[in-house]
C-alpha positions as CSV (number, residue, x, y, z in Angstrom):
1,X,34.0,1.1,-38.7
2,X,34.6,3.2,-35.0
3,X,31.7,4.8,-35.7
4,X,29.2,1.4,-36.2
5,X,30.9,-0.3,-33.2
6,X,29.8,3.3,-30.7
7,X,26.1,3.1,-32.4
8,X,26.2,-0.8,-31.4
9,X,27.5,0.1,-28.1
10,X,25.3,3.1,-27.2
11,X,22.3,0.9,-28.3
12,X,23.2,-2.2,-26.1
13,X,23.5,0.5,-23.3
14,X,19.9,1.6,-23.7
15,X,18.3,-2.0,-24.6
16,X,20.2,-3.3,-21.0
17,X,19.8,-0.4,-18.9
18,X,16.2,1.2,-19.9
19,X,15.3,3.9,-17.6
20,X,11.9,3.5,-15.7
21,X,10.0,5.8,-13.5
22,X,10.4,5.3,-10.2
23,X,6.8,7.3,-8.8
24,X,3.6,6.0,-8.6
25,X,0.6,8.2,-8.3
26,X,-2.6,6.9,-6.5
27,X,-6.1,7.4,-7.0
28,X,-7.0,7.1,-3.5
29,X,-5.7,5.0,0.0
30,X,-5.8,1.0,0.1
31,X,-4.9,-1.7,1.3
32,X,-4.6,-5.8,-0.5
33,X,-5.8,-8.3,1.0
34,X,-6.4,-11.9,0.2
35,X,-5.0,-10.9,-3.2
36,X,-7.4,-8.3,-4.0
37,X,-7.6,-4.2,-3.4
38,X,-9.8,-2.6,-1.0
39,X,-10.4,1.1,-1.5
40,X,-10.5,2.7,2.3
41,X,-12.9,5.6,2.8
42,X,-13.4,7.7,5.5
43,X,-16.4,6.2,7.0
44,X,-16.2,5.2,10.5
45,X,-17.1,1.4,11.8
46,X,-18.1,0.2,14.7
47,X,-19.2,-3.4,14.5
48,X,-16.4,-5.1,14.4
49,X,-15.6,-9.0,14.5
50,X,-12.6,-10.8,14.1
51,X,-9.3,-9.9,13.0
52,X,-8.4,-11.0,9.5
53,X,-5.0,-9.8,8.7
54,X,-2.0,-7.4,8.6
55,X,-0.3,-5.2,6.1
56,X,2.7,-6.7,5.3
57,X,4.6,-4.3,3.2
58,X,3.8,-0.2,2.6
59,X,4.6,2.4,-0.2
60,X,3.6,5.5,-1.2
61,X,6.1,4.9,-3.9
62,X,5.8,1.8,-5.4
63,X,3.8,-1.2,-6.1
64,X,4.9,-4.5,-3.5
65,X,3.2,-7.7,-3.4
66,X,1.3,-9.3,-0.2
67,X,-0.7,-7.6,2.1
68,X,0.1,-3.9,0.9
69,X,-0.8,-0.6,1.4
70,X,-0.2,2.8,0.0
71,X,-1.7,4.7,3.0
72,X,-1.1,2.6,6.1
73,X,2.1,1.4,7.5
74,X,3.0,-2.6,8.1
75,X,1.6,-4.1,10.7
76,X,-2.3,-2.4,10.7
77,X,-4.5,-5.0,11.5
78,X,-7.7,-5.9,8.9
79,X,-11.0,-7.2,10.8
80,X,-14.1,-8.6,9.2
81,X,-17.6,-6.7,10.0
82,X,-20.6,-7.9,11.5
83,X,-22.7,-8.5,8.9
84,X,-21.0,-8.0,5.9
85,X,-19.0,-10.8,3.9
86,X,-15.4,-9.9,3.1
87,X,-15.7,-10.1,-0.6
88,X,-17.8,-6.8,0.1
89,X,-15.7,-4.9,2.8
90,X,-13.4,-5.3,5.6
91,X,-12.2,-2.9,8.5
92,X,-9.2,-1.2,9.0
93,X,-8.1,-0.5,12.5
94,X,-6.2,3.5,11.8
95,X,-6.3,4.5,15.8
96,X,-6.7,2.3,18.8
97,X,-10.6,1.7,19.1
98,X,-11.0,3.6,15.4
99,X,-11.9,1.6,12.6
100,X,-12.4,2.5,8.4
101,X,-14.5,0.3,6.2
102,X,-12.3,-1.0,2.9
103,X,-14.6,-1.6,0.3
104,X,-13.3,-4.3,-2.1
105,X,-12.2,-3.4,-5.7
106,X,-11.2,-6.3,-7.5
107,X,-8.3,-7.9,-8.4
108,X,-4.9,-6.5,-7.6
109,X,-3.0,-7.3,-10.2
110,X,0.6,-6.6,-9.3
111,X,3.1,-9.7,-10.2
112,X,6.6,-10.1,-8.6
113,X,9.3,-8.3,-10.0
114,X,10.8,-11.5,-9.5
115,X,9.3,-13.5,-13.2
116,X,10.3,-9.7,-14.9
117,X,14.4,-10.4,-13.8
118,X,14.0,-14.1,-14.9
119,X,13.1,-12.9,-18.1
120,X,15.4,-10.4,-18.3
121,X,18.3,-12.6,-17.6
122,X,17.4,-14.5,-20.6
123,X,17.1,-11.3,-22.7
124,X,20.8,-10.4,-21.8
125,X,21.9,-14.1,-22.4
126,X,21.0,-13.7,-25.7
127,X,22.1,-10.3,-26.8
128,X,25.5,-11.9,-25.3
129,X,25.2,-14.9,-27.7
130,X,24.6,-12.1,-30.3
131,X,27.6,-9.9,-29.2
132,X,30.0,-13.1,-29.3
133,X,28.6,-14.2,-33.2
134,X,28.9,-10.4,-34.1
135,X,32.5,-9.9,-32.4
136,X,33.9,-13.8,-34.1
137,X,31.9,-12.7,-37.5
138,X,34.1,-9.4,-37.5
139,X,37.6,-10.7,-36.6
140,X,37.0,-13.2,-39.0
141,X,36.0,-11.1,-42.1
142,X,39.4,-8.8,-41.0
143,X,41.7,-11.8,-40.8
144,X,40.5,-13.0,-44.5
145,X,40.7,-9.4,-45.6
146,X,36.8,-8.6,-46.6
């Protein structure tokens, strides 16, 4: 019986405390914008117009939600370019007076950590419910000797 309760110990362990990897590995620099992911290349712009926005948030680790990058720290300013719409490309001011062209990739699709932990609260609120039935189930069966 010592031995069933460990195995049903050692496995609520591992279902509540699942390791994860902590590194991310990216393709190439970017920033988010407006909810979607513009891939920044090394091309140089010079007709600039208005600023758009800032990143927010950085990692070269993880992914983060708002205006994110994994290449540039918070607070780089975005600009829109002369000419072309910002569903196409923006800038991204890396030096005072130096700007990069951002061309848009689609979507970026990361979601808040924050709807994963609601979830998982409600996860570990029923493997309690679970635990409790399993725990009154046993001390039962002992006290009517099956």
């Amino acid at each position: 019986m010592r031995k069933q309760k460990r195995i049903v110990l050692v496995m609520l362990v591992m279902i509540l405390f699942p390791m994860k990897a902590f590194a991310t590995s990216w393709a190439y620099p970017f920033v988010v914008w407006d909810g979607y992911m513009y891939e920044v290349i090394e091309e140089e712009v010079t007709t600039i117009e208005k600023e758009i926005g800032v990143v927010t948030k950085y990692s070269d680790m993880k992914q983060l939600e708002g205006n994110f990058s994994n290449a540039y720290p918070k607070g780089t300013k975005y600009f829109s370019i002369q000419g072309i719409p910002t569903d196409v490309a923006i800038a991204i001011q890396v030096d005072n007076g130096q700007y990069f062209k951002a061309v848009r990739e689609g979507e970026y699709g990361y979601q808040s950590p924050k709807d994963y932990t609601a979830f998982l609260y409600k996860a570990l609120g029923v493997i309690a419910i679970f635990i409790v039935i399993f725990v009154l189930l046993t001390s039962v069966r002992k006290k009517w000797g099956n």
